[in-house]
C-alpha positions as CSV (number, residue, x, y, z in Angstrom):
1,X,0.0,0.0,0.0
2,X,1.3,3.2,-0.9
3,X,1.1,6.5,1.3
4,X,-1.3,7.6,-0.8
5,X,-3.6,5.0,-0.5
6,X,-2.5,5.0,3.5
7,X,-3.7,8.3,3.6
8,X,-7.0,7.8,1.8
9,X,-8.1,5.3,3.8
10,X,-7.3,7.1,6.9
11,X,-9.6,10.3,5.2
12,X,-6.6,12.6,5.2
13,X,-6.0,14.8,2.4
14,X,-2.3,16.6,2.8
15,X,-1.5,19.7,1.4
16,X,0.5,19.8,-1.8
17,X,4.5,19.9,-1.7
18,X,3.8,18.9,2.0
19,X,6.8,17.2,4.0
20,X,4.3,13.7,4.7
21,X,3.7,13.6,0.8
22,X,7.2,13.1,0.0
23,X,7.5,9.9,2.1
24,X,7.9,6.9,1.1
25,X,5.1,4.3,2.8
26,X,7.7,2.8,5.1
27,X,9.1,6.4,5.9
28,X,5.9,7.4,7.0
29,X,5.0,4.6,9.2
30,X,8.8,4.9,10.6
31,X,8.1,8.5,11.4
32,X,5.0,8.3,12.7
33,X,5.8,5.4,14.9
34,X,8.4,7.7,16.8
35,X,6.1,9.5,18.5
36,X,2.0,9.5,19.6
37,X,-1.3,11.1,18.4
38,X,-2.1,14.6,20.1
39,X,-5.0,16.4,19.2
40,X,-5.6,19.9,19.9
41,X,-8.7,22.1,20.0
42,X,-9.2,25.5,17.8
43,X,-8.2,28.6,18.9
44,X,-5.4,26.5,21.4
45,X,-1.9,27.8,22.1
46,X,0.3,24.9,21.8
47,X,3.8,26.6,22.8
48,X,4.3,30.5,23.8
49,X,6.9,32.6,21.9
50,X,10.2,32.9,24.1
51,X,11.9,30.3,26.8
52,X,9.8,26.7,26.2
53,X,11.0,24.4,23.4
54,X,8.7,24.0,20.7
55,X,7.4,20.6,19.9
56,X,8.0,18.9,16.9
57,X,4.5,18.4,15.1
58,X,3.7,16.3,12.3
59,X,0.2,17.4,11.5
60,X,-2.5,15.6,9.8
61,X,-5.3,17.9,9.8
62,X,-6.0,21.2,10.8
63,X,-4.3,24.5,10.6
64,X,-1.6,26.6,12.9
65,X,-0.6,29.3,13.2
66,X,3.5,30.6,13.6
67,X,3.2,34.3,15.3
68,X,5.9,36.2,16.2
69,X,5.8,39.4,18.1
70,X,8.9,41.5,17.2
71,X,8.9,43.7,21.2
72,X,7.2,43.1,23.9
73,X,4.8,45.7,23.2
74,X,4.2,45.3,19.7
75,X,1.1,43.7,18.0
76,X,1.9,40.2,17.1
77,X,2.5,39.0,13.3
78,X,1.3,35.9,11.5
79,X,4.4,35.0,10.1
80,X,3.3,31.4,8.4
81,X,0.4,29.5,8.3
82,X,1.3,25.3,8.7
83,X,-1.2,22.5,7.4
84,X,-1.9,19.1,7.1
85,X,1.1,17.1,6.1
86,X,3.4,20.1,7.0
87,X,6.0,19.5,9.9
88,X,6.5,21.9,12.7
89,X,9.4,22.4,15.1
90,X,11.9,21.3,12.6
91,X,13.6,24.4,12.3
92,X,13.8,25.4,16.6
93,X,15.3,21.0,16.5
94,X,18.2,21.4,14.0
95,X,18.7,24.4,15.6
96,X,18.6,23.1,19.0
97,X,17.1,26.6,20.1
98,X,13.7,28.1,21.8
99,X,10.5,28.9,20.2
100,X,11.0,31.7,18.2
101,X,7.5,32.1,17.5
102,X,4.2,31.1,19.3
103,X,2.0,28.1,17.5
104,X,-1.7,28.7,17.8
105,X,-4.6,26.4,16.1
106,X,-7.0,28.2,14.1
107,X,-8.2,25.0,13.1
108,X,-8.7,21.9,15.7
109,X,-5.3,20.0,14.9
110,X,-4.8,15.9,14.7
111,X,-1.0,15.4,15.0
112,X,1.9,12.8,15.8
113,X,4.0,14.9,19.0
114,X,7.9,13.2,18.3
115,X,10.5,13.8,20.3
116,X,12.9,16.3,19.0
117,X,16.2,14.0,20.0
118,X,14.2,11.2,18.7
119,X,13.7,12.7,15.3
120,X,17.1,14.2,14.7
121,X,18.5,10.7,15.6
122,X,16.2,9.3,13.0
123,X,17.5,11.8,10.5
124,X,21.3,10.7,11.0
125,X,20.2,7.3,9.7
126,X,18.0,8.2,6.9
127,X,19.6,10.7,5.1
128,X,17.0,10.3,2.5
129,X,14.4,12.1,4.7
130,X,16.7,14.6,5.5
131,X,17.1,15.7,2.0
132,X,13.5,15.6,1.5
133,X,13.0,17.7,4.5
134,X,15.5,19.9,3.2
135,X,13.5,20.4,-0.2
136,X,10.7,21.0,1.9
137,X,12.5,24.2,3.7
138,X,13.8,25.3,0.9
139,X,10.6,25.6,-1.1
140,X,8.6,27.0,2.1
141,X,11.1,29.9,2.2
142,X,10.8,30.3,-1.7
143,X,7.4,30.9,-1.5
144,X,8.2,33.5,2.0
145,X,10.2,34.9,-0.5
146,X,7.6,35.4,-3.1
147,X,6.0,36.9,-0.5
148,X,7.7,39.1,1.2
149,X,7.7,40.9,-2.5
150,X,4.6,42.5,-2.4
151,X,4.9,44.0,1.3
152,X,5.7,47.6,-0.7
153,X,2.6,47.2,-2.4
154,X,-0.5,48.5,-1.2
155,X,-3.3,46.1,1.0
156,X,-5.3,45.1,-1.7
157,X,-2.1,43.8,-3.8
158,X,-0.7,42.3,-0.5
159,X,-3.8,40.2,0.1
160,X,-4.3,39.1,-3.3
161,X,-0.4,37.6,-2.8
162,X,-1.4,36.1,0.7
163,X,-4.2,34.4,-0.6
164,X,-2.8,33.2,-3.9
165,X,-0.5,31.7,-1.7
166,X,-2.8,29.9,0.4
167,X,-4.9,28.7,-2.5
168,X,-2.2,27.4,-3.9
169,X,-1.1,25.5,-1.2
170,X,-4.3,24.8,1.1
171,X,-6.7,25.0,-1.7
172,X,-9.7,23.1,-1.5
173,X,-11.1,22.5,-5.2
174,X,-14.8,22.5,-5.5
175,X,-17.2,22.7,-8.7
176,X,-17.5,26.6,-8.8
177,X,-14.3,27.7,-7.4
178,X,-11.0,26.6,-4.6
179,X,-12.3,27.3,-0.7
180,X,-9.2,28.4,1.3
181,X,-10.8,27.3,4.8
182,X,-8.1,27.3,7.3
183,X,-9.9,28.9,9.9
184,X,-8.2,32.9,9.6
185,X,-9.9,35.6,10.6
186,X,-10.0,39.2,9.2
187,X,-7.4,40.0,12.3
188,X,-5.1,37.0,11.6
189,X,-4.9,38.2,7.8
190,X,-4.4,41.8,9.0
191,X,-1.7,40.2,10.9
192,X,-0.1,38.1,8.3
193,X,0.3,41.3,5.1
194,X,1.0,44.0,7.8
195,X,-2.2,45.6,7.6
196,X,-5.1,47.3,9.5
197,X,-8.2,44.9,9.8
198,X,-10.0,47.7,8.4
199,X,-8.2,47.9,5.4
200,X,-8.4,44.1,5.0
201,X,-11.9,44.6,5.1
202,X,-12.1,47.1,2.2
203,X,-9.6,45.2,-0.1
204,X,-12.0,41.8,0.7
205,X,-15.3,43.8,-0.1
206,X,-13.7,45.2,-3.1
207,X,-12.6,41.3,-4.3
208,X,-16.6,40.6,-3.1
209,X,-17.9,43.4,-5.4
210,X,-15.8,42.2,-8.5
211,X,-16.9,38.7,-8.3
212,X,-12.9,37.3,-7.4
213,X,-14.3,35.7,-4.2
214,X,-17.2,35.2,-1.3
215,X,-16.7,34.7,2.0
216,X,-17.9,32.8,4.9
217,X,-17.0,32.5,8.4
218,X,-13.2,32.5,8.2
219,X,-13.9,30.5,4.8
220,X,-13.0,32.1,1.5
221,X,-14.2,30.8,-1.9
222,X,-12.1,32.2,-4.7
223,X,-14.2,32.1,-7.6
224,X,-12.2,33.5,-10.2
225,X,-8.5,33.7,-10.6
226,X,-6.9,36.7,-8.2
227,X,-3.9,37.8,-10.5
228,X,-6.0,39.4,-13.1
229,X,-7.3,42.1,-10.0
230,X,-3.8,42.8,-10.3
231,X,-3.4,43.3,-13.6
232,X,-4.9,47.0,-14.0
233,X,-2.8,48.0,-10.8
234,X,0.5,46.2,-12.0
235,X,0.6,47.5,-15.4
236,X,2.5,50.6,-15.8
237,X,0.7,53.8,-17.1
238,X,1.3,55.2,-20.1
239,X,4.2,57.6,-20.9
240,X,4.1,61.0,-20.4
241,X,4.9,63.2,-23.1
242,X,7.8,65.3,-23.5
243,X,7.5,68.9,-22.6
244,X,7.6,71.3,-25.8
245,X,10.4,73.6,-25.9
């Protein structure tokens, strides 16, 4: 049976490009068998930004979310979002440091909890899964990269880049449209672009008006592909002429 199938029979879909999917069936069931099933409800703080080391997650469904606050004073940021078949705690483990960033469920979260020592241990031995983590990283900070290119845009440009992003990854394909449904709210997209959750609400009632999406509680349904609202504000303006004389 391959993981695929493993998966399918166990009704869990993983995102795409996730770190599960690139397993092999007995790399999978290794993995898995180094640690035990957690669960954890919505809206649940699994480890607090600062002295606690992080756990290292290997989720199966659900959503969480990494946010960072920058001072002590300052409003948090959503600095990723992590889904089923994504791995979390890798980074803080080869590291061997603290939690950098808080992780908080914004959808209930079925996971294996491993051991940190456990799974570096495990990596020494396989080095296959090491490399396959390490294509993992490297295309999650691609995509941060990606990005972090539209934070000198304005809102509505930054949010059509968030969600591109998400739809991409998290995407749900249904008959009229993808449904991003990983449990964000207005505040936790505010917090991921940069933006006021005022201004997240004008740029998401302008996508509404134009027909690019419709929205639910913390669901959103893009209906028609976001990159073309970009197009009219992308292109550059014609050329002004030349001054006579």
């Amino acid at each position: 049976m391959t993981t695929v199938e493993r998966r399918r029979r166990a009704a869990v879909e993983y995102s795409r490009g996730s770190f599960l999917t690139r397993l092999t069936t007995e790399q999978y069931d290794d993995l898995l068998g180094l640690g035990e099933p957690v669960a954890y409800p919505a809206d649940h703080t699994i480890v607090e930004q600062g002295p606690s080391t992080p756990p290292l997650l290997l989720l199966h469904t659900g959503f969480v979310k990494a946010v960072r606050h920058a001072l002590k004073a300052s409003q948090p940021a959503v600095v990723d979002v992590y889904g089923p078949g994504d791995i979390l705690g890798a980074e803080a483990a080869h590291a061997d440091k603290r939690a950098h960033t808080a992780f908080v469920t914004s959808r209930a979260v079925t996971a294996n909890l491993v051991p940190p020592r456990r799974f570096m241990a495990y990596l020494s031995r396989h080095p296959a899964v090491l490399w396959q983590l390490t294509t993992t990283f490297a295309n999650r900070v691609r995509q941060r990269e990606a990005a972090l290119a539209y934070s000198r845009h304005e809102v509505l440009e930054r949010l059509v880049g968030f969600l591109t992003r998400q739809q991409a990854i998290y995407g749900i394909t249904m008959t009229d449209g993808d449904l991003i449904d990983m449990g964000l709210s207005h505040r936790d997209i505010a917090a991921a672009i940069g933006a006021s959750e005022a201004a997240v609400d004008d740029a998401l009632r302008r996508l509404r008006t134009d027909g690019y999406i419709s929205t639910g509680y913390k669901k959103i349904w893009v209906r028609r592909q976001l990159s073309d609202e970009l197009r009219p504000v992308l292109r550059p303006g014609p050329t002004p002429p030349k001054a006579l004389g």
